[in-house]
Kinemage of the C-alpha trace (Angstrom):
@kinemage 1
@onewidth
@group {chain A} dominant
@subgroup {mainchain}
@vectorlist {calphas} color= white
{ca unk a 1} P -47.931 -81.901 -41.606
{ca unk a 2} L -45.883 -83.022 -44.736
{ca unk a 3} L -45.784 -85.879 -47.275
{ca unk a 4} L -46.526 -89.036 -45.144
{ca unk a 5} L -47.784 -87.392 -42.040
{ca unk a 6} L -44.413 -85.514 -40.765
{ca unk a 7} L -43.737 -82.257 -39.827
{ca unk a 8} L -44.031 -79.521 -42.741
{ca unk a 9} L -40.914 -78.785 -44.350
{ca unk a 10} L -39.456 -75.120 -43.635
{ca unk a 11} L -39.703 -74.266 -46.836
{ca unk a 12} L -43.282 -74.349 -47.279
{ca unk a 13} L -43.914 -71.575 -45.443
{ca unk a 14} L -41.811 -69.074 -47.400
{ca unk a 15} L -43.244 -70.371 -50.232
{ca unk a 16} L -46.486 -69.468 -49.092
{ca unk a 17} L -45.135 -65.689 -48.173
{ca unk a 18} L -43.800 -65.609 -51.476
{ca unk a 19} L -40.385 -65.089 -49.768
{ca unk a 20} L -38.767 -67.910 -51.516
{ca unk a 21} L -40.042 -67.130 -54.959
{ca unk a 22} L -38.324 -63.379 -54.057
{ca unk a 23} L -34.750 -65.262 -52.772
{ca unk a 24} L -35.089 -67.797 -56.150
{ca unk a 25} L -35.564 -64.328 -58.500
{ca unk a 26} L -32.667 -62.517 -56.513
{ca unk a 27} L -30.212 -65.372 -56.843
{ca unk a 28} L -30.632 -65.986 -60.314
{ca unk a 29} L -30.233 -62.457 -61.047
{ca unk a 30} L -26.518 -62.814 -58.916
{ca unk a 31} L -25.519 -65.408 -61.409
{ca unk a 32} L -24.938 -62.404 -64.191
{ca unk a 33} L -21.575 -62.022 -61.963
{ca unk a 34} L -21.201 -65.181 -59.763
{ca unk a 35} L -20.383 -65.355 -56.399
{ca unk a 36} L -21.669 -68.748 -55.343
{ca unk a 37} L -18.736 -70.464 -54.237
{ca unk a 38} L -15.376 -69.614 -52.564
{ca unk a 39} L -13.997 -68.983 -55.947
{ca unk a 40} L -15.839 -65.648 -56.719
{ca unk a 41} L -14.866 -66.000 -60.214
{ca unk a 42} L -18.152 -63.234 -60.897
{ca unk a 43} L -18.600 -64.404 -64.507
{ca unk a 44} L -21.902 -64.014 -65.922
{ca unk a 45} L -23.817 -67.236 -65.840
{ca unk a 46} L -26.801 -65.948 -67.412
{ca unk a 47} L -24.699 -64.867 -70.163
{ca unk a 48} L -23.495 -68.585 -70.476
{ca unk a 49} L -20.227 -67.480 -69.299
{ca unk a 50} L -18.794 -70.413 -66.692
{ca unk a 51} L -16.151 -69.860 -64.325
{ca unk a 52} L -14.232 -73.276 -62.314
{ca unk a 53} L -17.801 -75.287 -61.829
{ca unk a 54} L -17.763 -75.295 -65.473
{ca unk a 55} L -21.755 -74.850 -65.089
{ca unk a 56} L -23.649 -71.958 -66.934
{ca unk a 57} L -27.542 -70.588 -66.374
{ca unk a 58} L -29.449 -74.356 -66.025
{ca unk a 59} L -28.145 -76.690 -63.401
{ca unk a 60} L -26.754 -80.138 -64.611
{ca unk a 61} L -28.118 -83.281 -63.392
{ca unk a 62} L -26.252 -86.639 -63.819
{ca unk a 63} L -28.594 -88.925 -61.966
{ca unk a 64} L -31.992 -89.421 -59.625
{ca unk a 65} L -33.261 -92.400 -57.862
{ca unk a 66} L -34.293 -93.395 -54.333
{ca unk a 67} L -30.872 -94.150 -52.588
{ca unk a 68} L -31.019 -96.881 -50.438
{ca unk a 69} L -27.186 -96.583 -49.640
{ca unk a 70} L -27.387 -93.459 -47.377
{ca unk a 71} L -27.478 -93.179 -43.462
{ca unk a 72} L -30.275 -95.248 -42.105
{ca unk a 73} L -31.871 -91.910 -41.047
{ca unk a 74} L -32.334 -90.640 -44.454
{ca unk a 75} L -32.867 -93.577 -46.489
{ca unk a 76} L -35.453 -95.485 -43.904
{ca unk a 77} L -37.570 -97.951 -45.636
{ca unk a 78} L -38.115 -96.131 -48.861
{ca unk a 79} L -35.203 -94.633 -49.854
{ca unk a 80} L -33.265 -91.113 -49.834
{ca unk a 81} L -34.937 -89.190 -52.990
{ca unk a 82} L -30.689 -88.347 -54.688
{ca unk a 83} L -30.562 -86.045 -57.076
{ca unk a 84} L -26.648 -86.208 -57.985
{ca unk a 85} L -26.197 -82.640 -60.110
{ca unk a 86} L -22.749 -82.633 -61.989
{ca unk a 87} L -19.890 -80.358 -61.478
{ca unk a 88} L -18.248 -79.006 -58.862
{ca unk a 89} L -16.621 -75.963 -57.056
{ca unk a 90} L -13.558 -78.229 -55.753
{ca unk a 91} L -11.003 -80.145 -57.593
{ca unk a 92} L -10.893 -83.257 -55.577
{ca unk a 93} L -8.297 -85.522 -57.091
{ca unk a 94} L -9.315 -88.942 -55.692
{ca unk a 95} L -13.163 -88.569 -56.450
{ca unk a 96} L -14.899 -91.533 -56.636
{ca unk a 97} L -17.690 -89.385 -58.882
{ca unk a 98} L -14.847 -88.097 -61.023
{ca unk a 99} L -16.844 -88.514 -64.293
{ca unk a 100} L -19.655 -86.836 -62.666
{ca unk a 101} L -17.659 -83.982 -60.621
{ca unk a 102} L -15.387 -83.184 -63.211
{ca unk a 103} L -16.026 -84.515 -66.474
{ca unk a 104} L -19.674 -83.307 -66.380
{ca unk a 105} L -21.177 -86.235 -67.321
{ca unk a 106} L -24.964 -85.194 -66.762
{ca unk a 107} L -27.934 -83.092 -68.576
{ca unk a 108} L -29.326 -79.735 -68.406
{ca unk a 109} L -32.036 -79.008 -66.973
{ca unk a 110} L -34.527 -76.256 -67.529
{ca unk a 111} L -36.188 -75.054 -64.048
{ca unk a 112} L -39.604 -76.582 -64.658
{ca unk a 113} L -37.784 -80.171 -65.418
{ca unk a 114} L -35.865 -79.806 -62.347
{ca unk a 115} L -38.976 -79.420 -60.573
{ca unk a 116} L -40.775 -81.832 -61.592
{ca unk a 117} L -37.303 -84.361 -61.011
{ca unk a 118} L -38.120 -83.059 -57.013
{ca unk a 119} L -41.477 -84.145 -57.653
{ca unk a 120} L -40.703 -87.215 -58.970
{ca unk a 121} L -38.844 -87.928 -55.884
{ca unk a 122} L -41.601 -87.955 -53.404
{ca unk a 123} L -44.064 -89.979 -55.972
{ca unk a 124} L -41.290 -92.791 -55.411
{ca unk a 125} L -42.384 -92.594 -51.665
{ca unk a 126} L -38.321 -91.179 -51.106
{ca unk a 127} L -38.501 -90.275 -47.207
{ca unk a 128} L -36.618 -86.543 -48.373
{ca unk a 129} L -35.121 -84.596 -51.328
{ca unk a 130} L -31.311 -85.396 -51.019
{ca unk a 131} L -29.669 -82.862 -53.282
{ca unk a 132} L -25.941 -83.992 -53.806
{ca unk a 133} L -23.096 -81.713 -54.794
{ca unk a 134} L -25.379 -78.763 -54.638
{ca unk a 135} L -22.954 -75.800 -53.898
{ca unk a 136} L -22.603 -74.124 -57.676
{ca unk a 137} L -26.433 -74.279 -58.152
{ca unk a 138} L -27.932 -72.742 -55.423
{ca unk a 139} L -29.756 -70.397 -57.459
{ca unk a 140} L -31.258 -73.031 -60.041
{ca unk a 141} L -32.389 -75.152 -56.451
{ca unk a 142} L -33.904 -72.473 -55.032
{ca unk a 143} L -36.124 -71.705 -58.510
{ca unk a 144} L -36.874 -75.220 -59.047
{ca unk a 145} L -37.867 -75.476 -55.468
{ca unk a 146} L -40.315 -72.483 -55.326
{ca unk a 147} L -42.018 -74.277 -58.692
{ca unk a 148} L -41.990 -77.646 -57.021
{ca unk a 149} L -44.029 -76.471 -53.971
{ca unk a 150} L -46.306 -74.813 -55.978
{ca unk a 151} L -47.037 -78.428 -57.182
{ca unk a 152} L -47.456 -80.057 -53.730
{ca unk a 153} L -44.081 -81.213 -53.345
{ca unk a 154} L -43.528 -81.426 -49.350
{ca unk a 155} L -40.282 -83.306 -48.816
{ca unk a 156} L -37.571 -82.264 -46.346
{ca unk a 157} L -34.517 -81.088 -48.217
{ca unk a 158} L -31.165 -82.553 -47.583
{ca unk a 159} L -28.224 -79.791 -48.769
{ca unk a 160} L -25.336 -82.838 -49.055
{ca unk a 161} L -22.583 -80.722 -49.500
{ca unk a 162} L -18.769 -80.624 -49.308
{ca unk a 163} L -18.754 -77.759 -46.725
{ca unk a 164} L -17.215 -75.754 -49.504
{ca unk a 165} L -20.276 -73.198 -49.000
{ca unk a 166} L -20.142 -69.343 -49.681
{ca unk a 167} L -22.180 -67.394 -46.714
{ca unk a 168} L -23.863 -65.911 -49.459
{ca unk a 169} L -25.623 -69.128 -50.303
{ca unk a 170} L -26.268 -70.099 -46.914
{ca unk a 171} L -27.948 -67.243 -46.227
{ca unk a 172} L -30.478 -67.433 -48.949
{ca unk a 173} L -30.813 -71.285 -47.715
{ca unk a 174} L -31.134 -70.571 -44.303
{ca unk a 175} L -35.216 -71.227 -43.384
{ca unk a 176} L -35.363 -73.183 -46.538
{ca unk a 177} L -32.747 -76.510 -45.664
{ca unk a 178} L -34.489 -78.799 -43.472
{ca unk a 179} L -31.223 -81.120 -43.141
{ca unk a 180} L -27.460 -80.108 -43.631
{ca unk a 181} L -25.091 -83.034 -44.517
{ca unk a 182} L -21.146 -81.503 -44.856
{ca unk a 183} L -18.508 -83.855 -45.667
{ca unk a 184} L -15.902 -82.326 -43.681
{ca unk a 185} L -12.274 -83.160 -45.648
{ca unk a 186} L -9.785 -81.899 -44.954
{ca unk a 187} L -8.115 -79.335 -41.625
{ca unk a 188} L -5.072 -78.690 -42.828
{ca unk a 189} L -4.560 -76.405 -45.591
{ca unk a 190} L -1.604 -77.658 -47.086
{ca unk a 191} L -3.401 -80.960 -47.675
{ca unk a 192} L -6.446 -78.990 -48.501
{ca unk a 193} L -4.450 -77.360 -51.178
{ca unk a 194} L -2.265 -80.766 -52.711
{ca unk a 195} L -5.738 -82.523 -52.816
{ca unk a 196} L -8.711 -80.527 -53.156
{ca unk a 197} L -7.183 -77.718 -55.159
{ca unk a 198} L -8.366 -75.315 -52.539
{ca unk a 199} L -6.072 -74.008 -49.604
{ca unk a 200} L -9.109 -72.455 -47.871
{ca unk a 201} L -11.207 -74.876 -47.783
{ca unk a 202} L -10.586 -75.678 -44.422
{ca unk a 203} L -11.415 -72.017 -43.156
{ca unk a 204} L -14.241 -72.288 -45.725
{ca unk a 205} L -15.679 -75.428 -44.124
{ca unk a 206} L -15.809 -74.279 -40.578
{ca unk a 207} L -16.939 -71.073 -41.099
{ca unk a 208} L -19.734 -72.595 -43.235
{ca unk a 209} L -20.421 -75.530 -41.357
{ca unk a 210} L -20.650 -72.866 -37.791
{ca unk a 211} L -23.364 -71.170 -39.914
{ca unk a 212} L -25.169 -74.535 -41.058
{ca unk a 213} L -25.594 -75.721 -37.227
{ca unk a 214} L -26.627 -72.179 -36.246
{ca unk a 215} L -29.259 -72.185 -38.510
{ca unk a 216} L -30.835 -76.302 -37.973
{ca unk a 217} L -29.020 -77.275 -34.858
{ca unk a 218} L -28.008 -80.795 -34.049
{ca unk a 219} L -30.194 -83.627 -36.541
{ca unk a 220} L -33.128 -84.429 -34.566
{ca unk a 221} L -34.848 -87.710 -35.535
{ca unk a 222} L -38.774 -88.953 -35.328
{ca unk a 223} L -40.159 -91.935 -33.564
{ca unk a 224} L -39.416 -93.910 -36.827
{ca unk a 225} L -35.724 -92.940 -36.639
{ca unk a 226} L -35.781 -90.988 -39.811
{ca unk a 227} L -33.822 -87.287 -39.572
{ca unk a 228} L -36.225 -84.245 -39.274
{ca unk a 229} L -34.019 -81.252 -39.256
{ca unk a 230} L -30.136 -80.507 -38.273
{ca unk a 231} L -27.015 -81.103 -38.982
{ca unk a 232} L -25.189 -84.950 -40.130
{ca unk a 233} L -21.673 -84.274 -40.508
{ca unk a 234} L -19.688 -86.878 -42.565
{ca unk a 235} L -15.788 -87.248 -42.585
{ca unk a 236} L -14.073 -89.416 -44.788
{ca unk a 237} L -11.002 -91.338 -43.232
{ca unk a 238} L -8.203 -90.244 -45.483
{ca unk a 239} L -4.892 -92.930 -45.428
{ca unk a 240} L -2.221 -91.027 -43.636
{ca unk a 241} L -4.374 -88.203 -42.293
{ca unk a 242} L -5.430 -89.128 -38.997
{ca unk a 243} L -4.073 -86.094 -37.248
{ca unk a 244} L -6.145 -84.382 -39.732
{ca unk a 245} L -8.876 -85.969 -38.683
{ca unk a 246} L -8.691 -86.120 -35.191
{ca unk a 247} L -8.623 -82.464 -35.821
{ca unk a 248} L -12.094 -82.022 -37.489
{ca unk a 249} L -13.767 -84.197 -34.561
{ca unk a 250} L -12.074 -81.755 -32.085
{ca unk a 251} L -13.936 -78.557 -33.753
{ca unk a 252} L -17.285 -80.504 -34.288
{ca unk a 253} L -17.332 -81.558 -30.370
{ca unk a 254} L -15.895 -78.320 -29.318
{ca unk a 255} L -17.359 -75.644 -31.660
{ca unk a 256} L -21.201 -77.648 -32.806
{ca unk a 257} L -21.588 -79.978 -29.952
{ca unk a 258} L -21.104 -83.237 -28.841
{ca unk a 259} L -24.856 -84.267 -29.819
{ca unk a 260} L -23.971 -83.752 -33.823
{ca unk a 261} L -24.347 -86.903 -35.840
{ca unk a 262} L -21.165 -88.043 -36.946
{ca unk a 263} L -20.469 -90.265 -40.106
{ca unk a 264} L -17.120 -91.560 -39.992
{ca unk a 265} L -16.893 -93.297 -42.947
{ca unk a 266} L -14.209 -96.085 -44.037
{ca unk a 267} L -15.147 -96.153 -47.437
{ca unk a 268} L -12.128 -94.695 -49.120
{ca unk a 269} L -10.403 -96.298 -52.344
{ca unk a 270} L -8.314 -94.830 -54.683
{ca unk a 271} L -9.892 -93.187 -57.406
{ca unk a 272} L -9.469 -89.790 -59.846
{ca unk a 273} L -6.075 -88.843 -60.575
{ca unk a 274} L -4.709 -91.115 -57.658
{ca unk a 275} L -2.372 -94.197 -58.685
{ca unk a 276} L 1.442 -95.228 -58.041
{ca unk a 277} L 2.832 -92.308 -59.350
{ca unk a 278} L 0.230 -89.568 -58.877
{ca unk a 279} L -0.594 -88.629 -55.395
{ca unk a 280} L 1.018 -92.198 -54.066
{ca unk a 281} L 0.329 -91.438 -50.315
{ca unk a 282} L -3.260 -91.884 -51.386
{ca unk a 283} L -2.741 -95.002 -53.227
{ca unk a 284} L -4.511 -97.545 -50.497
{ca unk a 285} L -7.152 -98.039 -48.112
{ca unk a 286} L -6.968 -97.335 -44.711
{ca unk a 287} L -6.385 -100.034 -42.076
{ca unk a 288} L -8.472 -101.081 -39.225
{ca unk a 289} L -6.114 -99.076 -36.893
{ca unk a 290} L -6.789 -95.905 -38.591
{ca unk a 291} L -10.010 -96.002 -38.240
{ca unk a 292} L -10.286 -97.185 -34.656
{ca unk a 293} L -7.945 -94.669 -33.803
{ca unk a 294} L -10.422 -92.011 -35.294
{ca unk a 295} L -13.089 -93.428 -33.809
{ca unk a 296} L -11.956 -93.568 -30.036
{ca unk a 297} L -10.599 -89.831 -29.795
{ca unk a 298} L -13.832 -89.204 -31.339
{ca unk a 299} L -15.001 -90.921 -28.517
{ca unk a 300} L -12.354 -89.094 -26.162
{ca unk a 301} L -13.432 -85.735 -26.993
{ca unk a 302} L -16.758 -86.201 -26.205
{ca unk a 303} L -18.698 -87.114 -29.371
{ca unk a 304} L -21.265 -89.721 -29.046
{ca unk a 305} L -23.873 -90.481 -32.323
{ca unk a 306} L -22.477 -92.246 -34.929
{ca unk a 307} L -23.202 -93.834 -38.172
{ca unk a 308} L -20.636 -96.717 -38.331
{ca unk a 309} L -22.303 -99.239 -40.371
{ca unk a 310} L -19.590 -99.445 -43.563
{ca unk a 311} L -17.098 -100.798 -40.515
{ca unk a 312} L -14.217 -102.552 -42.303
{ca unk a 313} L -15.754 -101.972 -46.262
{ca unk a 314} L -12.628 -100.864 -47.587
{ca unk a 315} L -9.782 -101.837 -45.007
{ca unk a 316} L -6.082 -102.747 -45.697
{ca unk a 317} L -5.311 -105.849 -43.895
């Protein structure tokens, strides 16, 4: 059993086969020509050399606390142990963490201080390790991981990602993740392209997000309702995009299945570069309609768990 009483983490036990120390050593050794992201822009990290993340050898961290603002299934009664590292793989133009994301507000972290961070986590009482925009720094997880075990820590690990995942990453995560969380943005590439900066990021995301449910499966909860192991997908209601959308539930009920936990979230506001004359189309909230008409083909096509507790948060009238 793990912290509080619950199943072991996978981790643990490559830890204890010294198999994750070996993956943490090997990926850190990658980062002299990095290919950790869709980018491949193979600069040498180790070298301080920094490609589009902007992020060198040590992994930035802007922020830590017990979340209490996640699904109910990660942040239970205690709280969802976030650590929020800065930087990111994707351009996003209408981040709400644009300071964070892409201004790098945040502060290094050698491996033994990001391990002890984990640790610091679970003496809160945090119900898992919620690791937030973790894509770039794979390898520096993965180290500060194999450290942090060694020093009891015994927390599931939630990978919250953007689905913007090389399969070289996911392979050296697979055993290790205990709970995948992609925000699924965006199907078609051309809108991929205007507002993520990345035209294959939809390709990206479903190949990546195919591999994350092979590996965990659909999220499987305890008797206290708090997630165990699988897959949450989130998808942010875009104005304007619900074709998109209606899209992305298609592949999840078609090509995952129609047990995944689905966040459809409501939550957008215009943020980043987005105003009146930048980006325009995103320059609202969506409306009731747009959201109920996500939410019943979601329905339609099968899917049936949902988190739909920020109903009407951010809706145009």
């Amino acid at each position: 059993m793990g912290a509080h009483g619950r199943n072991e983490p996978a981790y643990l036990a490559l830890h204890r086969s010294g198999e994750l120390q070996a993956r943490a050593r090997q990926a850190i050794a990658c980062l002299a020509q990095c290919r950790f992201c869709p980018r491949i822009c193979a600069v040498n990290r180790l070298a301080g050399e920094t490609g589009i993340c902007k992020t060198g050898r040590l992994a930035r961290v802007s922020s830590s606390f017990a979340h209490m603002g996640e699904e109910e299934c990660l942040r239970g009664w205690r709280g969802s142990g976030t650590i929020f590292f800065a930087r990111c793989s994707l351009r996003c133009v209408f981040c709400q963490n644009f300071a964070i994301s892409q201004g790098g507000m945040g502060t290094e972290l050698a491996p033994h201080r990001l391990a002890q961070l984990m640790l610091e986590m679970q003496d809160l009482g945090c119900h898992n390790l919620n690791l937030v925009t973790p894509e770039h720094v794979v390898p520096q997880i993965l180290e500060a991981l194999d450290i942090a075990a060694d020093r009891g820590l015994a927390l599931p690990i939630v990978y919250n990602t953007s689905a913007y995942d090389s399969m070289a990453s996911l392979r050296l995560l697979d055993g290790v993740v205990d709970i995948y969380m992609p925000d699924f943005k965006f199907w078609d590439p051309h809108l991929a392209q205007r507002y993520l900066k990345a035209k294959d990021y939809p390709e990206v995301a479903r190949r990546a997000i195919r591999e994350m449910h092979r590996q965990v499966g659909a999220l499987v909860v305890d008797r206290d309702g708090l997630a165990q192991r699988g897959v949450l997908l989130r998808h942010l209601i875009m104005p304007g995009c619900i074709e998109d959308s209606k899209a992305i539930m298609r592949f999840v009920a078609k090509e995952l299945s129609t047990h995944t936990y689905v966040n459809l979230m409501d939550q957008y506001y215009p943020a980043g570069k987005v105003d009146v004359t930048r980006y325009a189309a995103l320059n609202r909230c969506i409306t009731r309609d747009e959201y109920e008409e996500v939410l019943a083909y979601a329905q339609r096509v099968g899917l049936r768990r949902f988190d739909t507790r920020h109903a009407g948060y951010h809706w145009t009238q």
